[in-house]
N, C-alpha and C positions, 0 to 999 in steps of 0.2 A: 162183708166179703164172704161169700161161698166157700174158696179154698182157702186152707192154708198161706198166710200172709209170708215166708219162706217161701213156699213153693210161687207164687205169684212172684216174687221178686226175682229168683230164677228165671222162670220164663220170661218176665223184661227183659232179664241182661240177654239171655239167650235171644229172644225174637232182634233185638237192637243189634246185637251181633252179626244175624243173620243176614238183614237189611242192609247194614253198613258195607257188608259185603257185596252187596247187589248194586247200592247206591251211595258209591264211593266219596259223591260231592255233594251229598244232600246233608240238609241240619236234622239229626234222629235225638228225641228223646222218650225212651217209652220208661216210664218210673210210677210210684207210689204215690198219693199226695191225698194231703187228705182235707175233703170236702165236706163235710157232714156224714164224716165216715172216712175211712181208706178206699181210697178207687185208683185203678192204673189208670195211666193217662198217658195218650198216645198224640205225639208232637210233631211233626216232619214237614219241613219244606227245601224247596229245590234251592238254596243256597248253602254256603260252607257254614257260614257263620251269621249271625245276628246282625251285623256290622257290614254283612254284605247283601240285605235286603234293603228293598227301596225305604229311602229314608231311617233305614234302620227299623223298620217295623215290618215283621215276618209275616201277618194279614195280609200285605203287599205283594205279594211271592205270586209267581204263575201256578204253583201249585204249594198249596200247602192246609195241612191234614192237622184237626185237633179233635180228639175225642177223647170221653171218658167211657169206660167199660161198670154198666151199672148192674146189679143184681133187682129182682124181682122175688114170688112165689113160683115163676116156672124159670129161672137159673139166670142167666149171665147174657145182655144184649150191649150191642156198640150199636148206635143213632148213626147216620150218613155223618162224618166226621170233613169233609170233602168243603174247603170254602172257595169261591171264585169259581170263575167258567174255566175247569180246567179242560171240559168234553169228557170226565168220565165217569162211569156208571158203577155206582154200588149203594150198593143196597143195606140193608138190617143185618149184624149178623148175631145170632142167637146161639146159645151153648151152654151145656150145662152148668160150667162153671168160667173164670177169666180165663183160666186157664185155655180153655178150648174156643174163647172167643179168641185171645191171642194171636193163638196157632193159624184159625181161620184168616183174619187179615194179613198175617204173616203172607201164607198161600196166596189169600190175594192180591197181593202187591209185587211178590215175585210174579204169578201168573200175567202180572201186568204190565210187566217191567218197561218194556219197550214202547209203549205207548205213554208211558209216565217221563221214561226220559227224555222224548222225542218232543215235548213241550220246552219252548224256549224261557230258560230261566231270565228276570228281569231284577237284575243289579242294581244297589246303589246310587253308580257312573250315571246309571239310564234316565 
């Protein structure tokens, strides 16, 4: 980990915060875990709960986002995190450290917002 493991854990609660706000009914988890190392790892899909994707498995979900934020020798990148055809487009995002990869998908998910909610989330029931 680049930055301070404090300060990275800050900016989870804060970006999750953030989101939650934007996307009242969606499953967010952006936290710590560690992999061969400590890495943040970013979770979300368009249901409330676990219990409320199809058959109980969040892969399921019309949209839903898993990545992990990895360091290199030039700083801190997220991989397309994006699984299923959900129609949207994003890209690599690089930064010096998690921290400012964070922030970045943060922006890009609020920038997005309307277009992410507008996809019909598919239930359990369905």
């Amino acid at each position: 980990m680049i930055a301070n493991r404090v300060d990275v854990n800050f900016a989870c609660e804060c970006v999750t915060n953030t989101l939650r706000s934007e996307f009242p009914n969606f499953l967010i988890d952006i936290s710590i875990v560690s992999i061969l190392g400590e890495l943040p790892r970013i979770m979300i899909a368009n249901v409330p709960s676990k219990k409320d994707a199809p058959y109980s498995i969040l892969e399921n979900c019309s949209v839903f986002m898993k990545g992990l934020i990895q360091t290199d020798r030039n700083g801190a990148y997220m991989e397309n995190p994006l699984y299923g055809r959900s129609g949207l487009k994003f890209r690599k995002i690089n930064g010096k450290d998690e921290i400012e990869v964070l922030t970045k998908f943060c922006t890009w998910m609020v920038k997005n917002r309307d277009m992410i909610v507008t996809i019909e989330p598919r239930f359990n029931n369905q």
